[in-house]
KOLPA-916277 format. One record per atom (N, C-alpha, C): residue in three letters; residue number from 1; atom name; x, z, y negated. Coordinates in steps of 0.001 Angstrom, whole numbers. Example, Ala and Ser with C-alpha at 12.3 -4.5 7.8 and 13.67 -1.06 7.14 Angstrom:
2
+--------+-----+-------+---------+---------+---------+
: residu : num : atome :    east :      up :   north :
+--------+-----+-------+---------+---------+---------+
:    ALA :   1 :     N :   13190 :    7800 :    5690 :
:    ALA :   1 :    CA :   12300 :    7800 :    4500 :
:    ALA :   1 :     C :   13200 :    7800 :    3300 :
:    SER :   2 :     N :   12850 :    7080 :    2250 :
:    SER :   2 :    CA :   13670 :    7140 :    1060 :
:    SER :   2 :     C :   12900 :    7870 :     -30 :
+--------+-----+-------+---------+---------+---------+
***
This chain:
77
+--------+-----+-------+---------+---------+---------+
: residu : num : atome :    east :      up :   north :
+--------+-----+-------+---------+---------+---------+
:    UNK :   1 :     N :     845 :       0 :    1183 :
:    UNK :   1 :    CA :       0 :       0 :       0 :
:    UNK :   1 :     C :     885 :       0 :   -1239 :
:    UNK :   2 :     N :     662 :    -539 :   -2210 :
:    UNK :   2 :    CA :    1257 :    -795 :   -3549 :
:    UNK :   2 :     C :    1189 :     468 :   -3989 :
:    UNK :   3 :     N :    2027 :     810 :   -5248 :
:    UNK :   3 :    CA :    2212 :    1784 :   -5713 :
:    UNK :   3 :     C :    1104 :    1785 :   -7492 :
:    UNK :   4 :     N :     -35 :    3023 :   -7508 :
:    UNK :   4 :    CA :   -1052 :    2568 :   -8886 :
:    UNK :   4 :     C :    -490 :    3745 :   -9548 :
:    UNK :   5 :     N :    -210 :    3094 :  -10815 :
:    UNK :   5 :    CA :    -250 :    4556 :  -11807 :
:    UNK :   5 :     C :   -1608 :    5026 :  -12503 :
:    UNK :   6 :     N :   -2722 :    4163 :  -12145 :
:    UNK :   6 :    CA :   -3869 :    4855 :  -12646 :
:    UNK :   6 :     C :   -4308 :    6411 :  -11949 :
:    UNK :   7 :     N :   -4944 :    7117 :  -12706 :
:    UNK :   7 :    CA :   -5202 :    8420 :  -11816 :
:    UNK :   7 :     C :   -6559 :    8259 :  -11515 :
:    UNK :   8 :     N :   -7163 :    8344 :  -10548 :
:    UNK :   8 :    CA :   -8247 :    8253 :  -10339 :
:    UNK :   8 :     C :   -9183 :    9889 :  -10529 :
:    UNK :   9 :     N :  -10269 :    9908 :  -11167 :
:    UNK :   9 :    CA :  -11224 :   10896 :  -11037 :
:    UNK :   9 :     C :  -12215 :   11433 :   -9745 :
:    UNK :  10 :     N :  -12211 :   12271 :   -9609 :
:    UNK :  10 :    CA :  -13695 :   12761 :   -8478 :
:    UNK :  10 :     C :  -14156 :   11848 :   -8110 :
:    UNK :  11 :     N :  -14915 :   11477 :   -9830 :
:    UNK :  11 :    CA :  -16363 :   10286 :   -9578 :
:    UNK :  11 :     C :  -16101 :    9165 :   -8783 :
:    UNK :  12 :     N :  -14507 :    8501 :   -9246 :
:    UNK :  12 :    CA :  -13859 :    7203 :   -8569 :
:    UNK :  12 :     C :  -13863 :    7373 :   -7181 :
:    UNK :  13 :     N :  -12985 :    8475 :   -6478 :
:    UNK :  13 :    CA :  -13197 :    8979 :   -5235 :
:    UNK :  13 :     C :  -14133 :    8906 :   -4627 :
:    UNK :  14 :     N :  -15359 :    9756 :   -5214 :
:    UNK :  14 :    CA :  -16624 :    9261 :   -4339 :
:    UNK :  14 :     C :  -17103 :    8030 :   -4507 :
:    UNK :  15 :     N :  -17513 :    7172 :   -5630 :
:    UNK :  15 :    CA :  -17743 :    6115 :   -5914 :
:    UNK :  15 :     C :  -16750 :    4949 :   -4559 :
:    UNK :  16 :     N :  -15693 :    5504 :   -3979 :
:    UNK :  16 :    CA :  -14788 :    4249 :   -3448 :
:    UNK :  16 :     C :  -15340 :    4795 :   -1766 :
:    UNK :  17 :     N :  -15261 :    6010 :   -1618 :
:    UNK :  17 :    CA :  -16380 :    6284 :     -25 :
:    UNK :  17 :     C :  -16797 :    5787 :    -310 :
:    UNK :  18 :     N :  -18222 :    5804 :   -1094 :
:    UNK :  18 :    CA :  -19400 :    5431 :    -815 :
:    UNK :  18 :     C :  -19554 :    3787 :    -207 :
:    UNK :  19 :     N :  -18893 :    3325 :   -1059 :
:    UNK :  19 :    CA :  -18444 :    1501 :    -521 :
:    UNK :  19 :     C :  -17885 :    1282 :     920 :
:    UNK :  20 :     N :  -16906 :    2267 :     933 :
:    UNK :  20 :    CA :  -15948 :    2352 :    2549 :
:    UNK :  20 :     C :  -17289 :    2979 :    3400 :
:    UNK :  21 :     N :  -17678 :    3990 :    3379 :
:    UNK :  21 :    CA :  -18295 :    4942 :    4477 :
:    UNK :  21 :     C :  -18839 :    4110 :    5471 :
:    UNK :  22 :     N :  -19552 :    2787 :    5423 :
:    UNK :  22 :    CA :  -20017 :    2435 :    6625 :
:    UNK :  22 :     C :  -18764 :    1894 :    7704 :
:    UNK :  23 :     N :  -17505 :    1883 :    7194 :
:    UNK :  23 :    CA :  -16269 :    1286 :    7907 :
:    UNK :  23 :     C :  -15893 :    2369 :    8407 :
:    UNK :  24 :     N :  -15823 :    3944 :    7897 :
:    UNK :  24 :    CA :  -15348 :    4583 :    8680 :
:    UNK :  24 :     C :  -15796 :    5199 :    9583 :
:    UNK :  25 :     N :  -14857 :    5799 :   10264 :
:    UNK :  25 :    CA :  -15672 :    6493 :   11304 :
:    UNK :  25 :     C :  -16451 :    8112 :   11452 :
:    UNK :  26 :     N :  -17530 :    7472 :   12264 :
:    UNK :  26 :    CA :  -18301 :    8871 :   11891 :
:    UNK :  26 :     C :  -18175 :   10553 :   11955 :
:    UNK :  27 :     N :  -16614 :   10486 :   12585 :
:    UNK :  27 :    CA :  -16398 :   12341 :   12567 :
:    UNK :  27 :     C :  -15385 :   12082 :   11492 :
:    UNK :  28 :     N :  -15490 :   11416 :   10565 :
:    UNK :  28 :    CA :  -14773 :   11695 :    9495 :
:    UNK :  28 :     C :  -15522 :   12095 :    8160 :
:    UNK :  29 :     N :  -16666 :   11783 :    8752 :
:    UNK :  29 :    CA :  -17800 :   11647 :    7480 :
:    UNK :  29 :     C :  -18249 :   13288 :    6891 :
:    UNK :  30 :     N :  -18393 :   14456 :    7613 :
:    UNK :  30 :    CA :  -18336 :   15268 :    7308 :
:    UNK :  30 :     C :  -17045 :   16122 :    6847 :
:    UNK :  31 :     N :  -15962 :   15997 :    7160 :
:    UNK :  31 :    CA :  -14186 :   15891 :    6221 :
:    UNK :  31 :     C :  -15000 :   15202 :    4585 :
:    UNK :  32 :     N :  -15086 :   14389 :    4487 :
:    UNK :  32 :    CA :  -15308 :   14007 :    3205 :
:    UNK :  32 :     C :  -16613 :   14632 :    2405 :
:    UNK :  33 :     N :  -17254 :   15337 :    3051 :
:    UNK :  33 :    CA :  -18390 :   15956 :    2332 :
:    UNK :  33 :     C :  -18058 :   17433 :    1810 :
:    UNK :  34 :     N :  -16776 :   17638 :    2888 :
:    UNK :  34 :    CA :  -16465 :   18812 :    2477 :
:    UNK :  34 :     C :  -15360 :   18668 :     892 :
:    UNK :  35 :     N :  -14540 :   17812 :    1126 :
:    UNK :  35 :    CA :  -13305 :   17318 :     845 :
:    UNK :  35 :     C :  -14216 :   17225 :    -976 :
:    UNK :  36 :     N :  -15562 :   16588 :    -967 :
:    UNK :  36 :    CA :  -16234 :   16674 :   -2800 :
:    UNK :  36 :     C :  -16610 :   17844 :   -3227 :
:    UNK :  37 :     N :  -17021 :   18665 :   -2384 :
:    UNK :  37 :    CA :  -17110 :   20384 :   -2566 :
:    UNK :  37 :     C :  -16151 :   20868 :   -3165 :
:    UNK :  38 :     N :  -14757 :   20616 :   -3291 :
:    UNK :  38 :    CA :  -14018 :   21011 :   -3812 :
:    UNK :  38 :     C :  -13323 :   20388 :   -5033 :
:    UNK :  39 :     N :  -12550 :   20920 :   -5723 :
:    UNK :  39 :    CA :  -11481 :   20200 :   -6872 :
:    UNK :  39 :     C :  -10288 :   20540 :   -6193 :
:    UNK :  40 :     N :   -9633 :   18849 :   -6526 :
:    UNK :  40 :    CA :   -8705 :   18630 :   -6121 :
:    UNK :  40 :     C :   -7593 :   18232 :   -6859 :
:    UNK :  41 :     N :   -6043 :   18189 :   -6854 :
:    UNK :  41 :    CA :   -5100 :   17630 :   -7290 :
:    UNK :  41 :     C :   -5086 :   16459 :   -7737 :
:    UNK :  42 :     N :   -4385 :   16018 :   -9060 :
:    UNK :  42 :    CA :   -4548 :   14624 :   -9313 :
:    UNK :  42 :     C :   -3645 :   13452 :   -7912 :
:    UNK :  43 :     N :   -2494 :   14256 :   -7170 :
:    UNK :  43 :    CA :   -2036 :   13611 :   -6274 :
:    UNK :  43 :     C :   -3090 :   13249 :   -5213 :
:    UNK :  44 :     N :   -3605 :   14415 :   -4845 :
:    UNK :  44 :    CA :   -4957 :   13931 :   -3919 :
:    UNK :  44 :     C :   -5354 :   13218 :   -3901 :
:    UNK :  45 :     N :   -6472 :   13299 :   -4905 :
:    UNK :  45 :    CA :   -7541 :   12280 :   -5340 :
:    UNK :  45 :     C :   -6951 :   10778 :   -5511 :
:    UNK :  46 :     N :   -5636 :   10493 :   -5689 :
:    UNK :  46 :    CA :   -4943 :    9401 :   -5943 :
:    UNK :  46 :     C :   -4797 :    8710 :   -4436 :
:    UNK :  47 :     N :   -3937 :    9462 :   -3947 :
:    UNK :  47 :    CA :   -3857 :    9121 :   -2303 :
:    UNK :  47 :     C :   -5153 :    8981 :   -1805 :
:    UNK :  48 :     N :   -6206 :    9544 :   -1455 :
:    UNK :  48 :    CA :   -7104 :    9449 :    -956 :
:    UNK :  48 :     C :   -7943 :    8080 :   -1510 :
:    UNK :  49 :     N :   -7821 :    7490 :   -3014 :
:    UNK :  49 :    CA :   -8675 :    7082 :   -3337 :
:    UNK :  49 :     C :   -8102 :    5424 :   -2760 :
:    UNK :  50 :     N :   -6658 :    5785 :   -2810 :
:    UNK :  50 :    CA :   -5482 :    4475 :   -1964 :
:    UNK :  50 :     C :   -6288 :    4608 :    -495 :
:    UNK :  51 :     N :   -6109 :    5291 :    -191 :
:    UNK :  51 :    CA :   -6331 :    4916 :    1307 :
:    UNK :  51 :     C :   -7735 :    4173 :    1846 :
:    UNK :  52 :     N :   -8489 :    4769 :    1241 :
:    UNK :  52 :    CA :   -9900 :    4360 :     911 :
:    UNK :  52 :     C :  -10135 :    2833 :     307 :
:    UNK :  53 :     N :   -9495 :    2453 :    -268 :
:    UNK :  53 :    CA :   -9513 :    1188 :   -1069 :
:    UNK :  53 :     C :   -8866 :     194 :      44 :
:    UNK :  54 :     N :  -10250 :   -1363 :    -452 :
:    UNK :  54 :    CA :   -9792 :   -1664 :     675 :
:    UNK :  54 :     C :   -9709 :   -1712 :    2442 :
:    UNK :  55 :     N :  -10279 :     -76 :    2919 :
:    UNK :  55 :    CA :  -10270 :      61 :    4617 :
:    UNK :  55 :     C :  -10872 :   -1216 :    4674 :
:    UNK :  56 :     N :  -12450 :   -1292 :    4486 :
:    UNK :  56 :    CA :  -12963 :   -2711 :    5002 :
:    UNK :  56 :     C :  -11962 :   -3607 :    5579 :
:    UNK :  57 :     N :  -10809 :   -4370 :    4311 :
:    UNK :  57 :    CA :  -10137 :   -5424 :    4690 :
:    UNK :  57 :     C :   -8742 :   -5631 :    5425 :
:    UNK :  58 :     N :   -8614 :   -3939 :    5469 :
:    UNK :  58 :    CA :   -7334 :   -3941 :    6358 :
:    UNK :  58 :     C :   -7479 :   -4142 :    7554 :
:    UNK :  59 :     N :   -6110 :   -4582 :    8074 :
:    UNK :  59 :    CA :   -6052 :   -4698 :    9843 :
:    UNK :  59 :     C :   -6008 :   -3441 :   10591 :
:    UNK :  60 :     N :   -6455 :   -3937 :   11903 :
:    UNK :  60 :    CA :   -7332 :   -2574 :   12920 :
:    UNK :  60 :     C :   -6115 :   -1697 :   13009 :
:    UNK :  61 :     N :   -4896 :   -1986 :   12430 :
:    UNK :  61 :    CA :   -3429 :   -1014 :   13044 :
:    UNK :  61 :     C :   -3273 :    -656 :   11708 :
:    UNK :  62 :     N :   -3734 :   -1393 :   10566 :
:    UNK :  62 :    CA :   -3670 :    -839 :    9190 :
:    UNK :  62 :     C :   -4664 :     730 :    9002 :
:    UNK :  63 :     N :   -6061 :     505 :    9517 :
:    UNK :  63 :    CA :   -6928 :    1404 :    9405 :
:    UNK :  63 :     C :   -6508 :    2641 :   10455 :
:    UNK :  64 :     N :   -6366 :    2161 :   11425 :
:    UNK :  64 :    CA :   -5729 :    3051 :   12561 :
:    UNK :  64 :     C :   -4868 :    4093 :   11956 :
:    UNK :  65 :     N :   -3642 :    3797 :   10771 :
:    UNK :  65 :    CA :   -2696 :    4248 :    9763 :
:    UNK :  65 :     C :   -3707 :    4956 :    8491 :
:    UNK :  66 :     N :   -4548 :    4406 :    8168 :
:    UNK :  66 :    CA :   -4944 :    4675 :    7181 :
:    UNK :  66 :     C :   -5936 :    6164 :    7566 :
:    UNK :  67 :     N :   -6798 :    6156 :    8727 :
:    UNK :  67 :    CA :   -7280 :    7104 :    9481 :
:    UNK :  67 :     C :   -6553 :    8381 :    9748 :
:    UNK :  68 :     N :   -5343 :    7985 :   10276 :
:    UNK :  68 :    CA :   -4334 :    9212 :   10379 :
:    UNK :  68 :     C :   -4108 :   10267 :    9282 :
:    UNK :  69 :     N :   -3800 :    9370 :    8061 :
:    UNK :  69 :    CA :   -3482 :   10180 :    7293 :
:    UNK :  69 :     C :   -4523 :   10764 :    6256 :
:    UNK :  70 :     N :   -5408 :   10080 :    6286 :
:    UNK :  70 :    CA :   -6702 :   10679 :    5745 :
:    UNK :  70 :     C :   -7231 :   12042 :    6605 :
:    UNK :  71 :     N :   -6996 :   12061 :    8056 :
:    UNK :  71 :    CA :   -7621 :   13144 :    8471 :
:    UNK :  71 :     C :   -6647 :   14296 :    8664 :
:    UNK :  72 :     N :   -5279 :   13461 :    8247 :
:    UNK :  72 :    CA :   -4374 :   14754 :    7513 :
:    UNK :  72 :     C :   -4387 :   15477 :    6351 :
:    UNK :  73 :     N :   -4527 :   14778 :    5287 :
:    UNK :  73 :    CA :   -4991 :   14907 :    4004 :
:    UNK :  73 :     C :   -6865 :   16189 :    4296 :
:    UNK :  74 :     N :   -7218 :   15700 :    4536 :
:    UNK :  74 :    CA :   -9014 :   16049 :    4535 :
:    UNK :  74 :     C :   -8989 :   17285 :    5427 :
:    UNK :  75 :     N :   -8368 :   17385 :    6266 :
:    UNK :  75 :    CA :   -7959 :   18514 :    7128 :
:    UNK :  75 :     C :   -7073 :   19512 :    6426 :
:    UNK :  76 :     N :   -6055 :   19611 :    5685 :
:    UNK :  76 :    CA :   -5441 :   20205 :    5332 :
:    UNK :  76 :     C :   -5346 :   20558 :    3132 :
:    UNK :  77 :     N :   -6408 :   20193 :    3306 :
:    UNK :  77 :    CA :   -6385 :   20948 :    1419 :
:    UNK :  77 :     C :   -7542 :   22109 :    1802 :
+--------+-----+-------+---------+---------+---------+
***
């Protein structure tokens, strides 16, 4: 993934699930419900909003990657 210096907000975050959620998978879906319950780091919300961007069009070993570390991220704040 390219490197963004924009910071993304909450709203962006959820706003970029909401587009992804039908691509991901479904025991991830409650991680992310928890994951808006909270305030988060501007690094967070940045990474997360990368990883998210996009799943649709990545390849199945891209998402596979992208999965990992999201349920590292979502698991661990």
């Amino acid at each position: 993934m390219s490197e963004c210096k924009l910071n993304h907000t909450h709203e962006d975050v959820k706003n970029k699930y909401e587009l992804q959620a039908a691509f991901l998978p479904e025991e991830m879906k409650p991680l992310f419900h928890q994951f808006f319950e909270k305030e988060h780091t501007q690094d967070i919300l940045n990474e997360v909003f990368h990883l998210l961007k996009k799943y649709d069009l990545a390849t199945e070993e891209e998402q596979g990657n992208r999965y990992n570390r999201l349920n590292l991220v979502l698991k661990n704040i």
